[in-house]
C-alpha positions as CSV (number, residue, x, y, z in Angstrom):
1,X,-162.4,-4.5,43.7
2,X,-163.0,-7.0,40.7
3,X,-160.9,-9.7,39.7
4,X,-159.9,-11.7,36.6
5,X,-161.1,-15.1,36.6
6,X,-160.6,-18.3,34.6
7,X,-162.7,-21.4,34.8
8,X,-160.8,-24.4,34.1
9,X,-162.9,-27.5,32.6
10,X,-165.5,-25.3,31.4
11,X,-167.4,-27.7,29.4
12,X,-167.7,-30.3,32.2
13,X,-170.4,-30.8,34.3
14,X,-168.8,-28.6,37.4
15,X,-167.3,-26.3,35.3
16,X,-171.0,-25.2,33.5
17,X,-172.3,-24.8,37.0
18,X,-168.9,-22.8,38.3
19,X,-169.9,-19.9,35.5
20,X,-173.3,-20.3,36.6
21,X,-173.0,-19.9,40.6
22,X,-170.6,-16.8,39.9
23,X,-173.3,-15.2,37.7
24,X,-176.0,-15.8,40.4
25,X,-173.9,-15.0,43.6
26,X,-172.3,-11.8,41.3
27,X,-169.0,-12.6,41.9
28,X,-166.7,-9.0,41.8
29,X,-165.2,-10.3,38.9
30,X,-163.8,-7.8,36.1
31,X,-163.5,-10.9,34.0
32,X,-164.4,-14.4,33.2
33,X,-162.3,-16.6,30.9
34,X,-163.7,-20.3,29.9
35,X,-160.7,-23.2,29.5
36,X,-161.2,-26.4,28.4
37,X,-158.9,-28.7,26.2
38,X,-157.8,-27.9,22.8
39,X,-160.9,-30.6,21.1
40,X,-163.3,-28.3,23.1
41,X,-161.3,-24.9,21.4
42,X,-164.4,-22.5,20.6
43,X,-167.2,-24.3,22.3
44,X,-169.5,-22.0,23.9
45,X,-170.8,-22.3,27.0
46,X,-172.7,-19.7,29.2
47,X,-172.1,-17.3,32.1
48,X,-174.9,-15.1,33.4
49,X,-176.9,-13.7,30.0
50,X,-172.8,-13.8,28.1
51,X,-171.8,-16.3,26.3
52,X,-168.0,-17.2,26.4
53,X,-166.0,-19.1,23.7
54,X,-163.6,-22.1,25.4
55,X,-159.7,-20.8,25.2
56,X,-157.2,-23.8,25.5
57,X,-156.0,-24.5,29.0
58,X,-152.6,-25.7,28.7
59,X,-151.8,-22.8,26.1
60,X,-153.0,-20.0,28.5
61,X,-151.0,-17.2,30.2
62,X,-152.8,-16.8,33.3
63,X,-150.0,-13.8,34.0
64,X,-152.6,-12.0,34.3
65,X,-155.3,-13.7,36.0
66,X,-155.8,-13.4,39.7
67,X,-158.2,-17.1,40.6
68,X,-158.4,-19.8,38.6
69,X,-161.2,-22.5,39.5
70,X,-160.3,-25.3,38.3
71,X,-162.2,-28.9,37.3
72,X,-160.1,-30.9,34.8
73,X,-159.3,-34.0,36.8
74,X,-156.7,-34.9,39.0
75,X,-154.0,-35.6,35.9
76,X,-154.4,-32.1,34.4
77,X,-154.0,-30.3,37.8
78,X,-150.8,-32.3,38.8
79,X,-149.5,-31.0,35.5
80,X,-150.5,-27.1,35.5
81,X,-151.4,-26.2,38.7
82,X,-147.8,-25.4,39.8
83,X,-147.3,-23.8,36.4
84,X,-150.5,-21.8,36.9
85,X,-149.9,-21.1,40.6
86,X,-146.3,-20.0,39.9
87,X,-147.6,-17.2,37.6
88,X,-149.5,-15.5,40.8
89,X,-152.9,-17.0,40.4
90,X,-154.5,-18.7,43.1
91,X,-155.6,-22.0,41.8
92,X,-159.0,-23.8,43.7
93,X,-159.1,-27.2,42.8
94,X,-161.6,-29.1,42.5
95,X,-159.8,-32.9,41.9
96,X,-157.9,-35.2,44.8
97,X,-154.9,-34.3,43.2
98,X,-153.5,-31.8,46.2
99,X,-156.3,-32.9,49.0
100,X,-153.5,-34.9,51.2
101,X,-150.7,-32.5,50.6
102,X,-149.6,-30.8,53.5
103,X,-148.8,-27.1,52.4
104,X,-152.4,-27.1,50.3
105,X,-155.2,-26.0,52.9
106,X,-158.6,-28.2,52.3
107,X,-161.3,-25.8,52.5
108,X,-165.1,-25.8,53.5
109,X,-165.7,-22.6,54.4
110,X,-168.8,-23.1,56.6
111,X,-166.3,-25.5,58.5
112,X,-162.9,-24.0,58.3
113,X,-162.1,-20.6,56.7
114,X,-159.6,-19.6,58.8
115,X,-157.2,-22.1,57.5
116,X,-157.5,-20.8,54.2
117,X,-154.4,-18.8,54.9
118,X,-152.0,-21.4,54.3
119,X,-152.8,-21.0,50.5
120,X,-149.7,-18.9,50.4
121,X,-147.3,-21.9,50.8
122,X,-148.0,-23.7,47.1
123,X,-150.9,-20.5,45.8
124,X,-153.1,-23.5,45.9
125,X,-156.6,-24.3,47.6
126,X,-157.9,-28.0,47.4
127,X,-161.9,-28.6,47.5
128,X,-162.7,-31.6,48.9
129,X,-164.7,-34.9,47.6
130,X,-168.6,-34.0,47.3
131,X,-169.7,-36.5,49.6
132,X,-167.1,-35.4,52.1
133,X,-168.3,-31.5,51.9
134,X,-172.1,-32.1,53.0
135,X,-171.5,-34.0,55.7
136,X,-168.4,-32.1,57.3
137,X,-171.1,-29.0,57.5
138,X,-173.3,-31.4,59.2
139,X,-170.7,-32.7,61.4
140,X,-169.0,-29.0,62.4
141,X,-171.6,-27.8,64.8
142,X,-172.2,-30.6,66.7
143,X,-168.8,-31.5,67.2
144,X,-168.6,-28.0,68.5
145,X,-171.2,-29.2,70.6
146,X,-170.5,-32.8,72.1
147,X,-167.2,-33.2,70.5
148,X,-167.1,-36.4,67.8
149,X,-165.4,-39.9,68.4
150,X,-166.4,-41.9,65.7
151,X,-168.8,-41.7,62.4
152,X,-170.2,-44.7,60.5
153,X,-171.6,-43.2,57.2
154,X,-173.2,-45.0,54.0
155,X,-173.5,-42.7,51.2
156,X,-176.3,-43.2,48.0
157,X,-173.9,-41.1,45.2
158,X,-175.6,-40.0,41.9
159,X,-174.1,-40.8,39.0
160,X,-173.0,-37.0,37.8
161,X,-170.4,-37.8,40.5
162,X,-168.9,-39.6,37.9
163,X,-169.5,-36.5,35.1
164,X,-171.7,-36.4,31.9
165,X,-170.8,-40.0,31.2
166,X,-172.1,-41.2,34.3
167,X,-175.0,-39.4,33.6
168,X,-175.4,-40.4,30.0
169,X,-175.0,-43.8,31.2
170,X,-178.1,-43.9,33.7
171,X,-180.1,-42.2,30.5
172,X,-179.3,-44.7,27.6
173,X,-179.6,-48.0,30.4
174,X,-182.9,-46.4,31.7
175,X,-184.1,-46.4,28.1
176,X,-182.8,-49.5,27.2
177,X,-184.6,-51.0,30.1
178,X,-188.0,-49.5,28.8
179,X,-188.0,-50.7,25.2
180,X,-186.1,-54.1,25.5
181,X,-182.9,-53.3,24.1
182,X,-179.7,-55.1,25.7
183,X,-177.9,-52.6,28.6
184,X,-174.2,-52.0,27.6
185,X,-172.5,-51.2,31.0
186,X,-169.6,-48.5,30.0
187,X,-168.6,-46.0,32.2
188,X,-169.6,-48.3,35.6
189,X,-168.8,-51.6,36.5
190,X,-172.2,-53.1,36.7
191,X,-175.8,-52.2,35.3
192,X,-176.5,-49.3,36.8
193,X,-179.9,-48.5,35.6
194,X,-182.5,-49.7,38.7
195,X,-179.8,-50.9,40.3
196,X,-177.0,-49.7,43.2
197,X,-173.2,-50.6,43.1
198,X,-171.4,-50.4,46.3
199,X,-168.3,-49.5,44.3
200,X,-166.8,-45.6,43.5
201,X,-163.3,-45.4,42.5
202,X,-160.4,-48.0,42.9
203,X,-160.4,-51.1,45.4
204,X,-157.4,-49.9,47.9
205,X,-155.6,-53.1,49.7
206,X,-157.6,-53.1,53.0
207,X,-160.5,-53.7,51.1
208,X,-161.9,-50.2,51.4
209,X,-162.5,-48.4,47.9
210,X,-160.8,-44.8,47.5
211,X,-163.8,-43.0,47.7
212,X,-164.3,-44.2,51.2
213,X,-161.0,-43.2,52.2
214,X,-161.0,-40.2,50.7
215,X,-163.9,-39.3,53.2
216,X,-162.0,-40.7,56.3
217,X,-159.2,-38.4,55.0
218,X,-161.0,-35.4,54.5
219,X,-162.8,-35.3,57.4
220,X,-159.8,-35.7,59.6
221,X,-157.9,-32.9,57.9
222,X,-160.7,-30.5,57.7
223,X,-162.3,-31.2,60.4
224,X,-160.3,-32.8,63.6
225,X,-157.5,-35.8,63.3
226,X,-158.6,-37.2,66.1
227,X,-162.1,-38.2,64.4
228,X,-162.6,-41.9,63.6
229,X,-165.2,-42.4,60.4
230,X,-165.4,-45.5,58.4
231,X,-167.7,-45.0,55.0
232,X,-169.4,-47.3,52.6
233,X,-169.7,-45.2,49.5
234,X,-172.7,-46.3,46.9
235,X,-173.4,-45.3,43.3
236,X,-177.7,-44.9,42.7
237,X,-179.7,-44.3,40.0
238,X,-180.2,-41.0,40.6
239,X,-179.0,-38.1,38.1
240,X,-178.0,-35.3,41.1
241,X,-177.9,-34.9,44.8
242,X,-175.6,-37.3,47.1
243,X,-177.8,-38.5,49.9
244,X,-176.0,-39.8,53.1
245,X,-177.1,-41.8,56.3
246,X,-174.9,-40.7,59.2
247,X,-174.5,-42.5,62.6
248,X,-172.3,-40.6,65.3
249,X,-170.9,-41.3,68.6
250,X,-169.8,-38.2,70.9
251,X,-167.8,-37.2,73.3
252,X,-170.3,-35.5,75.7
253,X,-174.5,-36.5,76.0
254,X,-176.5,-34.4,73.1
255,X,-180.3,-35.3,72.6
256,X,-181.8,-35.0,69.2
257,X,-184.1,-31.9,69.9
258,X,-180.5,-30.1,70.7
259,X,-179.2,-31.1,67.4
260,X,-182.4,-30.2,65.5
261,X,-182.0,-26.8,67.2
262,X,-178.0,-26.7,66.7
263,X,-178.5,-27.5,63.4
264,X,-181.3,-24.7,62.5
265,X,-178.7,-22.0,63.6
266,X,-175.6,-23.8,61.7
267,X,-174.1,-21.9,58.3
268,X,-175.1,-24.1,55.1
269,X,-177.5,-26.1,56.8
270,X,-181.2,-26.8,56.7
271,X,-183.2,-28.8,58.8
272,X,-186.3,-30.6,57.2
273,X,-187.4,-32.9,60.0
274,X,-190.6,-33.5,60.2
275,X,-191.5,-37.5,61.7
276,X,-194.4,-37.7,59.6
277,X,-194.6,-38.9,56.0
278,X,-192.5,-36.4,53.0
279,X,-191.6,-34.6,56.4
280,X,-187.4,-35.0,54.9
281,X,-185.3,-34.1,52.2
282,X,-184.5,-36.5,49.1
283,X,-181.6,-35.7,46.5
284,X,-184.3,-35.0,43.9
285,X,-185.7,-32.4,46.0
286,X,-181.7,-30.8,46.6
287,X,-181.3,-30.5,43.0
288,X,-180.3,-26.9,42.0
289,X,-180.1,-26.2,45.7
290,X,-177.3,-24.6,48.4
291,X,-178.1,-25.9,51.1
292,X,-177.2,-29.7,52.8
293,X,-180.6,-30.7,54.3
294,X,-180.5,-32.6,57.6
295,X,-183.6,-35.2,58.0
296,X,-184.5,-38.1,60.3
297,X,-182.5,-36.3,63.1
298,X,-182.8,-39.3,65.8
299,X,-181.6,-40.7,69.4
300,X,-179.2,-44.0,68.6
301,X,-179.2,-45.6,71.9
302,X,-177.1,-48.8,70.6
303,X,-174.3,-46.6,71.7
304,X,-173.5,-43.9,74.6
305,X,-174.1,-40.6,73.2
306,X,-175.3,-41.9,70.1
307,X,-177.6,-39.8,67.2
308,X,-178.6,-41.3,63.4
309,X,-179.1,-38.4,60.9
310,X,-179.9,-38.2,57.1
311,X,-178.4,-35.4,54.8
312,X,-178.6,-34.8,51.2
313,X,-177.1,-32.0,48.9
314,X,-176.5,-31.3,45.3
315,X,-173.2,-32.7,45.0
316,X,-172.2,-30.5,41.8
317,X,-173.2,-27.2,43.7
318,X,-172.0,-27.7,47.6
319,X,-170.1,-30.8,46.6
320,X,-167.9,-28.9,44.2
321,X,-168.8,-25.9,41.9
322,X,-170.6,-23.8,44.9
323,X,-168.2,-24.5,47.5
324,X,-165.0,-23.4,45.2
325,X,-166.4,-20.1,44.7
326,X,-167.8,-19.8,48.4
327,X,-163.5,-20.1,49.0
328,X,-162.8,-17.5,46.4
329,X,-165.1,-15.5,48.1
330,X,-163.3,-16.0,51.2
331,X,-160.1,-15.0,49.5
332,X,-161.9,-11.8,48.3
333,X,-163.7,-10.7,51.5
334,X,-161.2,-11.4,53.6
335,X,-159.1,-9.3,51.2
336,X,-155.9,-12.4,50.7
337,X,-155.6,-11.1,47.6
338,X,-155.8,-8.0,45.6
339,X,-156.3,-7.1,41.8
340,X,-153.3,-7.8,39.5
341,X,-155.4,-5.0,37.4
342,X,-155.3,-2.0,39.2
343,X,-157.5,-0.7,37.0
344,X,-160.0,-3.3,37.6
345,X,-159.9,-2.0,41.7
């Protein structure tokens, strides 16, 4: 069977690498349509050796479309997602904007597939925040294991978490560094060039920002409620790959060699743990990569049933274009939905 497929923020940074994973993973689809907003109307942008020109989003009939992935921000989807959703296509999102709802499954499907089938409700599927994804597939087979109580986790966030600006930002500042010209600080609160800034998204009331909760969230919904994380999410001068350092208590004793060997058999994950100098992962190294790398896999003995562990990933593959098309996948294989064209069957 091959299905019709649109790709909603085309031109973005997650939307380029959306019509790029489908190409590579040969997604059964009978079509690919590029959407973007009406100034990006005719931009090109590429999937597999095609070219396609960007159609409007908010002027499209997707009557005919069976999966729309879409990254156009959290304002955009509150606005068309029903509307798209209501005309029988499944819409995967990749903003916050249906996360916390209760009829919209949140899916990692390493993690939890099977819940996938609550789509139905709203004909909507949330992804999750990129720095949430990696570690929820790092987290899934040892709480399986030992059973989680509580997570501490500091993330190192590159700056295309925050889309092409972000990224032009960390160019120009970088530059400006090099040949003496004065650093304008646009798109982030503070110099980010050869610097860090412990501050991603708004400052909530309990002095948390929301990219912190957003984790705690996340992880609770996807993973168990009963899970207690507190984060501390970073912005770094690096252009892609989120890099995380993880500290968990459990339930039940687990030694590190039994995570390293856990871990090796886990869906998604790769162990690179090697206690010798380069012998781990670094977000340069994730770049253009699947995978979320586990490193520094070690015994925390502050606490009962304590390990320390270091992950990285490509947050615009696993931490958002990737993982939306591993869930339409899911849709497909587990045949959810079928064809709208028959003839495409």
């Amino acid at each position: 069977m091959s299905f019709k497929i649109a790709v909603a923020g085309a031109t973005g940074n997650v939307g380029r690498e959306i019509l790029d994973i489908l190409a590579e993973r040969r997604f059964p689809a009978s079509e690919v349509v590029a959407l973007a907003s009406q100034r990006s109307l005719g931009t090109e942008v590429s999937y597999g050796d095609k070219t396609l020109k960007c159609k409007v989003l908010d002027q499209y009939d997707f009557s005919d479309t069976d999966i729309c992935l879409m990254s156009a921000g959290g304002d955009v989807s509150k606005a068309l997602a029903p509307r798209i959703a209501a005309q029988g296509c499944v819409v995967i999102d990749n903003s916050s904007a249906w996360r916390y709802d209760s009829d919209v499954p949140l899916i990692v499907p390493e993690v939890n597939a099977d819940a996938i089938t609550g789509f139905t409700k709203r004909n909507i599927i949330a992804n999750p925040n990129c720095s949430t994804a990696q570690l929820v597939v790092a987290l899934k087979p040892l709480h399986d294991f030992a059973k989680i109580k509580r997570v501490v986790v500091s993330t190192y966030q590159s700056v295309s978490g925050a889309g092409k600006e972000g990224m032009d930002e960390l160019f120009s500042q970088t530059r400006a560094v090099f040949v003496s010209d004065s650093v304008e600080s646009k798109k982030f609160t503070k110099r980010i060039a050869f610097n860090v800034i412990p501050h991603i998204d708004v400052f909530m009331e309990d002095g948390f920002t929301k990219e912190e909760w957003k984790m705690m969230a996340e992880t609770k919904k996807i993973l168990d409620p009963k899970i207690k994380l507190t984060a501390t999410c970073v912005r770094v001068p690096v252009f892609i790959g989120h890099s995380e350092a993880v500290n968990v208590e459990f339930e039940r004793p687990i030694t590190a060699d039994e995570a390293r060997d856990i871990l090796r058999e886990a869906p998604g994950v790769l162990v690179i743990d090697s206690r010798e100098p380069g012998g781990y992962m670094t977000p340069h190294e994730s770049a253009g990569e699947d995978a979320t790398y586990v490193s520094r896999i070690r015994e925390d003995n502050t606490v009962e049933n304590g390990l320390a562990f270091w992950c990285v990933s490509d947050n615009l593959r696993k931490g958002a274009a990737l993982n939306a098309v591993q869930i339409a996948e899911v849709l497909v294989n587990r045949k959810l939905i079928t064809p709208k064209n028959k003839k495409a069957a």
